[in-house]
C-alpha positions in Angstrom: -11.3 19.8 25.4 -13.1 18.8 21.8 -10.8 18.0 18.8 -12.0 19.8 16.3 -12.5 18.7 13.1 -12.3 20.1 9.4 -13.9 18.0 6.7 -12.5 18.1 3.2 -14.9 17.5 0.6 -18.9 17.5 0.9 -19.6 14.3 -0.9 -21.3 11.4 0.4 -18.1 9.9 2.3 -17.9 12.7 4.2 -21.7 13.4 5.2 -21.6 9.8 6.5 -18.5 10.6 9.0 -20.1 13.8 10.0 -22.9 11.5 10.9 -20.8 9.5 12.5 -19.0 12.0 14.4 -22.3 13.3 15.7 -23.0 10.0 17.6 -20.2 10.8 19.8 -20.6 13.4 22.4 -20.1 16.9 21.6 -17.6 18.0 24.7 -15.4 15.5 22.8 -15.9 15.8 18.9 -16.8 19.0 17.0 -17.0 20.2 13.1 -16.3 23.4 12.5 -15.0 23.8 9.2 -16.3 22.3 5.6 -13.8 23.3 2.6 -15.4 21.9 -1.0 -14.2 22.9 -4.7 -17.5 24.5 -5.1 -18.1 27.2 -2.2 -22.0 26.7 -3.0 -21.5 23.2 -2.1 -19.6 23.7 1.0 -22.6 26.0 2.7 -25.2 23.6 1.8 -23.4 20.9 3.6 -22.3 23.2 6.6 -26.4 24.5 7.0 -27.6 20.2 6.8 -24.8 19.7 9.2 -24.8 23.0 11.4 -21.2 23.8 10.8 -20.1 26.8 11.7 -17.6 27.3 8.6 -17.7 26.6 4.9 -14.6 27.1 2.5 -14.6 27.5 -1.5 -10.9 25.7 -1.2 -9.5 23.1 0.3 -6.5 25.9 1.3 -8.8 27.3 3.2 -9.4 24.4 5.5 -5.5 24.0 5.5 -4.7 27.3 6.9 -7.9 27.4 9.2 -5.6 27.6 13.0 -9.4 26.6 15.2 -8.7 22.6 13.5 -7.3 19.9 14.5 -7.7 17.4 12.6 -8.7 17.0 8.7 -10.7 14.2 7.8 -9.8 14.1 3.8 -12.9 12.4 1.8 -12.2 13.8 -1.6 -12.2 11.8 -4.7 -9.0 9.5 -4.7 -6.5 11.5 -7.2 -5.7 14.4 -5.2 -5.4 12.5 -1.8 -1.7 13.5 -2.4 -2.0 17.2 -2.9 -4.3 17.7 -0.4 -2.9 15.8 2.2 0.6 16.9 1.4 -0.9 20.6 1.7 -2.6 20.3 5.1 0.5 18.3 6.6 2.8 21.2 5.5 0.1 23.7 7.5 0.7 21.6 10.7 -2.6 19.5 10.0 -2.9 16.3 11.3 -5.1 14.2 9.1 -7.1 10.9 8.4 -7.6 10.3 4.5 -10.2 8.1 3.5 -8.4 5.1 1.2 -6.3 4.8 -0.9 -3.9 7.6 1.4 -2.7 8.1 -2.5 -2.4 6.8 -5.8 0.9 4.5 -5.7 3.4 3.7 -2.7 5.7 6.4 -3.9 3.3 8.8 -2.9 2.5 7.4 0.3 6.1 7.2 1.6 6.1 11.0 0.3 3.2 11.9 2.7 5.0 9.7 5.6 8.0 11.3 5.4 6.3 14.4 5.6 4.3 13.6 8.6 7.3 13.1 10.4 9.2 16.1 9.3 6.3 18.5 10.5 5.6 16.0 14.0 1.5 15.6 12.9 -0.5 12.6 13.4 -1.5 10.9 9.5 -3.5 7.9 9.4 -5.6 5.8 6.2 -9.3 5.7 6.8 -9.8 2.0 6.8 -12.9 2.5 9.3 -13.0 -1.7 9.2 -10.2 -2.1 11.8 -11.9 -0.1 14.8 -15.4 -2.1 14.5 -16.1 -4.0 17.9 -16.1 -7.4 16.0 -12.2 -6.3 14.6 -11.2 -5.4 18.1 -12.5 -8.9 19.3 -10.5 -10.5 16.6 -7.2 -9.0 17.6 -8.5 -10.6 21.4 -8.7 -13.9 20.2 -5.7 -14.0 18.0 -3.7 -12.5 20.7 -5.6 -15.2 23.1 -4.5 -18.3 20.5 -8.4 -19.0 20.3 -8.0 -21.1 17.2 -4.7 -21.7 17.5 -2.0 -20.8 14.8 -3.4 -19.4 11.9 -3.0 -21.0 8.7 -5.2 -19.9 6.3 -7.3 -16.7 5.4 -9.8 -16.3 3.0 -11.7 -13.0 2.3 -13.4 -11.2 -0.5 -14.9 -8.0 -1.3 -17.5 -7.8 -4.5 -20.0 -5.3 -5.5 -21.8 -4.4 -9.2 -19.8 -0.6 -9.5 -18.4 -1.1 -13.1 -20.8 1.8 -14.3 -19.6 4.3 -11.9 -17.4 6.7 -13.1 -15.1 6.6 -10.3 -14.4 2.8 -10.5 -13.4 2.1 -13.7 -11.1 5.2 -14.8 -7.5 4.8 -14.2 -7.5 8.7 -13.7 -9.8 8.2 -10.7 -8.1 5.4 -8.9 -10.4 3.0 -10.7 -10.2 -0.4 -10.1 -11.6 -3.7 -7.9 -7.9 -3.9 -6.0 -7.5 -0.2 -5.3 -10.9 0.8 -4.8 -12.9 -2.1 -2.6 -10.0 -5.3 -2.7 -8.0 -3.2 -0.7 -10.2 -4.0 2.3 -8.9 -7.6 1.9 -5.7 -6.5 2.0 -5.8 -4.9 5.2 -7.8 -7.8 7.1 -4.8 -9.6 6.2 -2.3 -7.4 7.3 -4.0 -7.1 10.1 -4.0 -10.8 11.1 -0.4 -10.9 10.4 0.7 -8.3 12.1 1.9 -7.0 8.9 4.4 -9.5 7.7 5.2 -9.3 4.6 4.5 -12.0 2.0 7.1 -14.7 0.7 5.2 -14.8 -2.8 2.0 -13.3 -4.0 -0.1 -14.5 -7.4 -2.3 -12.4 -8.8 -4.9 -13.6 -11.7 -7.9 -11.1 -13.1 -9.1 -9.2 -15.7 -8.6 -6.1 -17.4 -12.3 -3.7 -18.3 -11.7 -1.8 -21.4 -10.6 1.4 -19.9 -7.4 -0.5 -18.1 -8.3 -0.8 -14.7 -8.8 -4.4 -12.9 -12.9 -5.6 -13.0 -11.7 -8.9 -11.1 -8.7 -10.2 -9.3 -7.6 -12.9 -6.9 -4.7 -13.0 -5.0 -2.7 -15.8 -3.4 -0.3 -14.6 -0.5 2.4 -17.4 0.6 3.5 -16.9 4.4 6.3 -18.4 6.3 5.2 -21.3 7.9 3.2 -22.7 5.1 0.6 -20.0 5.7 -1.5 -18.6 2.9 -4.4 -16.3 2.3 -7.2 -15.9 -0.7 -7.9 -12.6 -1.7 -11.0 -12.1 -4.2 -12.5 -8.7 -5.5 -14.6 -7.5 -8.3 -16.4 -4.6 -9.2 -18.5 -6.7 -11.7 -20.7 -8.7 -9.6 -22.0 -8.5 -5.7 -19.8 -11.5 -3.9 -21.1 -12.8 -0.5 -18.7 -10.6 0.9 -17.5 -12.3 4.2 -14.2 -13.7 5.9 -12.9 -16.4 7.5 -9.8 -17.2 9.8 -8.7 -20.6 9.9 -6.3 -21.9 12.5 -5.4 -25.5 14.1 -8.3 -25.1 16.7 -11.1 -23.7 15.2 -11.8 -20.9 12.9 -13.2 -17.4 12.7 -16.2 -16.2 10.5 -16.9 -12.7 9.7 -20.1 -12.6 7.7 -21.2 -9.7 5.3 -20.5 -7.0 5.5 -16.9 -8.0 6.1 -15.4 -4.2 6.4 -17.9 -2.9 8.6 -19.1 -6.2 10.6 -22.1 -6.5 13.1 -21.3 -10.1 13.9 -18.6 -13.0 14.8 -19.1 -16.3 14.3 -16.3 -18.6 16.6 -16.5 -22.5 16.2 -20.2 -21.7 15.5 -21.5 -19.8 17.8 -22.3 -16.3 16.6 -21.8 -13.0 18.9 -23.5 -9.7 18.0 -22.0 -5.9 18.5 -24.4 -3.3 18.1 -23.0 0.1 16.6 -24.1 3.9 17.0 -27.5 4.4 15.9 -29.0 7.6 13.9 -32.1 8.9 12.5 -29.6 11.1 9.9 -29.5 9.6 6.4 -26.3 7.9 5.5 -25.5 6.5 2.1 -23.3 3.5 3.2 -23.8 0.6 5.4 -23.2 0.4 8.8 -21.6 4.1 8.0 -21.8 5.6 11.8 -19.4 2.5 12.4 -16.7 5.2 11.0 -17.0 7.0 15.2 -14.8 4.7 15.9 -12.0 5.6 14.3 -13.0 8.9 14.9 -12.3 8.2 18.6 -8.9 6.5 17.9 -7.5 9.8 16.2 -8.7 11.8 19.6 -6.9 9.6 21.5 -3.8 9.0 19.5 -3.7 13.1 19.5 -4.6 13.3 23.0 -1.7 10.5 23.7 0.3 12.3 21.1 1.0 9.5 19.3 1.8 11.5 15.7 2.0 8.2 13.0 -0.1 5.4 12.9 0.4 2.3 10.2 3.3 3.6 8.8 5.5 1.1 7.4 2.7 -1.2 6.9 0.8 1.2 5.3 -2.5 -0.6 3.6 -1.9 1.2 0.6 1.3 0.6 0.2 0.5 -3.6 1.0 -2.1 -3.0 -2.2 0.1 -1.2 -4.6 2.7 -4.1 -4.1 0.6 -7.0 -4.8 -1.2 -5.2 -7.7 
């Protein structure tokens, strides 16, 4: 049987995962419902994406009983309220990052999940890419050894767009993009919590952080170096450094086509489409996609959940 998905939002997040979703096979994946402020909106996206439903609210979608599963891709400051909404409907849900606007929120939503038994997981698409999977294998495999340093970064020239740069909107080169760094980390460390973490940047005029680096201490002598800005394109890769070798992710480093180990280079290939898509690598995002299916098909209701991403982010900011 398909899950059946709702899509919240019609922007350009959520054409690419519709996009993505299509790359999977249709007796296992299907859209049927589009909710969007704007009802105008909505059937516009539903006719370019042949959805059978289109909403003028996103209480619509909510109280829709044909979904499954609500993929939330609306603007970051009513992640809360929307999610919060759908979970109290019996929704399960994946949110595009940030899952909401400070940790507070975020245990809210977790808490929530639990007390209504649905499935809520943060859209960072980066940890289901084949090259993040084949990480986790090597680490798990001691391929370089122990781990003793990590070094990531994730800069791109956004400062005049709106949505990066206003506080009200989630602004910011931690929140908004750094947060990717954060999660590679977390990942590699199966979550463990820093000893110490130093944070140095600066401010743009409207309050919000253009530039940061962060220094996590780990037990062990371990560290990692964390750069972001939203003021200038960085080379944007990773790298995993250990007593035996390391581990190089090249650009894109959240949605990688490659792996570099001790040198020699391995390629994945991704989903391929003919659709237009507004972000890299974007059909990468059927991945995660699949994971929900199976999680709900496993009935597995919380994923990440005490080491929620955001939650990581909003404590070292």
């Amino acid at each position: 049987m398909a899950t059946k998905w709702g899509i919240c939002s019609a922007g350009k997040i959520s054409n690419d995962f519709v996009v993505a979703l299509s790359t999977l096979p249709a007796v296992d994946h299907q859209v049927v419902a589009i909710a969007a402020r704007d009802l105008e909106k909505a059937k516009n996206f539903a006719q370019n994406h042949n959805i059978p439903k289109a909403y003028g609210s996103y209480e619509e979608l909510a109280k829709d009983p044909d979904i499954d599963v609500i993929y939330v891709g609306a603007i970051h400051p009513v992640h809360r309220d929307v999610v919060l909404m759908c979970l109290q409907n019996g929704k399960n849900i994946l949110c595009e990052k940030p899952l909401a606007m400070n940790a507070a929120q975020v245990q809210e939503l977790i808490a929530t999940a639990r007390k209504f038994n649905v499935f809520l997981m943060e859209a960072f698409w980066s940890r289901f890419f084949p090259v993040y999977e084949e990480i986790r294998a090597l680490l798990s495999q001691k391929a370089i050894g122990d781990v003793k340093f990590i070094r990531a970064e994730f800069g791109v020239e956004i400062y005049k767009v709106p949505r990066a740069v206003e506080k009200e909107l989630g602004g910011g080169a931690l929140l908004d993009i750094g947060c990717y760094c954060v999660q590679f980390v977390t990942m590699v460390f199966n979550g463990e919590r820093p000893e110490s973490v130093t944070a140095k940047g600066f401010l743009h005029e409207t309050g919000v952080d253009e530039s940061m680096s962060l220094i996590l201490q780990y037990s062990g002598k371990r560290q990692a170096v964390l750069s972001s800005t939203i003021m200038a394109t960085l080379p944007n890769q990773a790298a995993i450094c250990g007593t035996k070798g390391i581990i190089q992710i090249p650009s894109d480093m959240w949605s990688p086509t490659s792996i570099i180990v001790n040198g020699k280079e391995r390629k994945f290939d991704i989903p391929h489409t003919t659709k237009p898509m507004n972000f890299s690598n974007g059909t990468g995002m059927s991945y995660e996609a699949e994971h929900v299916r199976q999680c709900l098909l496993k009935e597995d209701c919380l994923f990440i959940s005490e080491e929620n991403i955001t939650a990581c982010a909003h404590g070292a900011k």
